[in-house]
BAFI-14227 format. One line per 5 residues: their letters; for each residue x, y, z of C-alpha. Coordinates in steps of 0.5 Angstrom, whole numbers, plus 500, padded with zeros to 3 digits. Example, Ala and Ser with C-alpha at 12.3 -4.5 7.8 and 13.67 -1.06 7.14 Angstrom:
// BAFI-14227
as	525/491/516  527/498/514 .
// end
This chain:
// BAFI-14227
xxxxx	541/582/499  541/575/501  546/571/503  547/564/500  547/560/506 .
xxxxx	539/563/507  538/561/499  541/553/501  536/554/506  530/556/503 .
xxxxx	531/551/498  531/544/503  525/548/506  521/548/499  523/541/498 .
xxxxx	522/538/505  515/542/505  514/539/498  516/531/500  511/532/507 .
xxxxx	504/535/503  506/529/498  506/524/503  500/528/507  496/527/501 .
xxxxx	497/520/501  494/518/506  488/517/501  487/510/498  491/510/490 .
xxxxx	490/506/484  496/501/487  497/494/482  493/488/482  496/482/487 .
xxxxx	494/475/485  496/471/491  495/462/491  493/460/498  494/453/499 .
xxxxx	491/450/506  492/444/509  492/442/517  494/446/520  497/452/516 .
xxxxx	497/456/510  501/456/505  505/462/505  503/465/512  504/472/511 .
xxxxx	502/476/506  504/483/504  501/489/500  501/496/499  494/500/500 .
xxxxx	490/501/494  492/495/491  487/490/488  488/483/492  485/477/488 .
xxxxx	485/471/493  486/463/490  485/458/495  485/451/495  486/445/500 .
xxxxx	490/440/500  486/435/504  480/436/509  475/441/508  478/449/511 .
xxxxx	476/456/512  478/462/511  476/468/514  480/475/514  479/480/520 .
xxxxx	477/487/518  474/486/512  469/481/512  470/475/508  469/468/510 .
xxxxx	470/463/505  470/456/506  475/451/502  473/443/500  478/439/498 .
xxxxx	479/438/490  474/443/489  476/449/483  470/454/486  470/456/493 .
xxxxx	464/458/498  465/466/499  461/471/503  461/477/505  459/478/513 .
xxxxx	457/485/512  451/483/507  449/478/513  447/473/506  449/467/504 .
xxxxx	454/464/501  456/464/493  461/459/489  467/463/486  473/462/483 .
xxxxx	477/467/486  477/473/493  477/480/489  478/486/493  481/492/495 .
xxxxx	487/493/500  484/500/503  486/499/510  493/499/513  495/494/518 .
xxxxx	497/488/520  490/482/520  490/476/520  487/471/516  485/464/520 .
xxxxx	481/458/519  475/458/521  472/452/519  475/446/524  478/442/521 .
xxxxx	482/438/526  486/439/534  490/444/532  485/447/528  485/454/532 .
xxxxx	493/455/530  492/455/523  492/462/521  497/467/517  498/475/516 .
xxxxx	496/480/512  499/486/512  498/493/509  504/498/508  503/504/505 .
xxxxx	504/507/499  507/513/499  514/513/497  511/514/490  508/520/492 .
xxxxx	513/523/496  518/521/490  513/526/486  513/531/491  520/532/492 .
xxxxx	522/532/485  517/538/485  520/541/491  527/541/487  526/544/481 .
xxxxx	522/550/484  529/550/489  533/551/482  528/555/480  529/559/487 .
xxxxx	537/558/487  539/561/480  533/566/479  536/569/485  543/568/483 .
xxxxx	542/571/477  540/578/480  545/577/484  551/577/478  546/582/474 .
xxxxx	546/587/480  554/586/481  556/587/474  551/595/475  556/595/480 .
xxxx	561/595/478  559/599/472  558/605/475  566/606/479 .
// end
């Protein structure tokens, strides 16, 4: 017959285990939520400066200049755009296509790398033209899923908790049967 301290125990066991394949598993990009984010440039910074989204988030760009022409380019995933002054569209290219530029309205992409990037201007734009840049930042997302799995690693620890303390009080009402 087990003791109580080694159910308690078996019980954490299952819920860690669960919580740990749940956040092993999300080291797979997930459906995340659509970000709109309104990026204004001007000389010699972005407004904002720093960016943060969780992977698996779909990200929508709109960039504008507030005076001369601008660049934007974000490292690590490709894109380049150039930003005119009192100009709705922007020029976008993706640099792994090694194509031309084409006129958009917004940047779309998806969020699937984890990590701090950093976005610059990449179109001189003035003296201090080499700072003008920001941050985008990547979080993961696993709380979600790690969330999942420990409630499911809480209910089956019930399960194993009161299955085995009902045999327990079964076997002691036997017991006490017999005398």
């Amino acid at each position: 017959m087990r003791s109580p301290a080694y159910r308690i125990v078996v019980a954490i066991l299952i819920v860690i285990a669960f919580s740990g394949i749940s956040v092993l598993l999300a080291a797979r990009p997930l459906g995340g939520e659509s970000k709109t984010f309104d990026i204004k440039a001007r000389q010699y910074a972005y407004d904002p400066p720093v960016i943060k989204v969780s992977r698996g988030d779909t990200v929508h760009i709109h960039l504008s200049s507030l005076d001369v022409v601008h660049g934007f380019h974000l490292e690590g995933h490709g894109i380049d755009a150039e930003i005119y002054p009192a100009k709705p569209l922007i020029r976008l290219r993706d640099e792994s296509q090694k194509s031309g530029f084409r006129e958009v309205e917004e940047i779309v992409f998806t969020a699937d790398k984890v990590g701090k990037f950093r976005y610059r201007c990449s179109h001189t734009c003035g003296y201090l033209h080499p700072f003008m840049q920001g941050e985008f930042i990547v979080g993961p997302n696993y709380p979600f899923r790690a969330g999942i799995g420990a409630a499911i690693g809480v209910f089956f620890a019930a399960v194993v908790l009161f299955s085995s303390k009902g045999r327990v009080l079964d076997s002691e009402k036997e017991e006490n049967g017999k005398r």
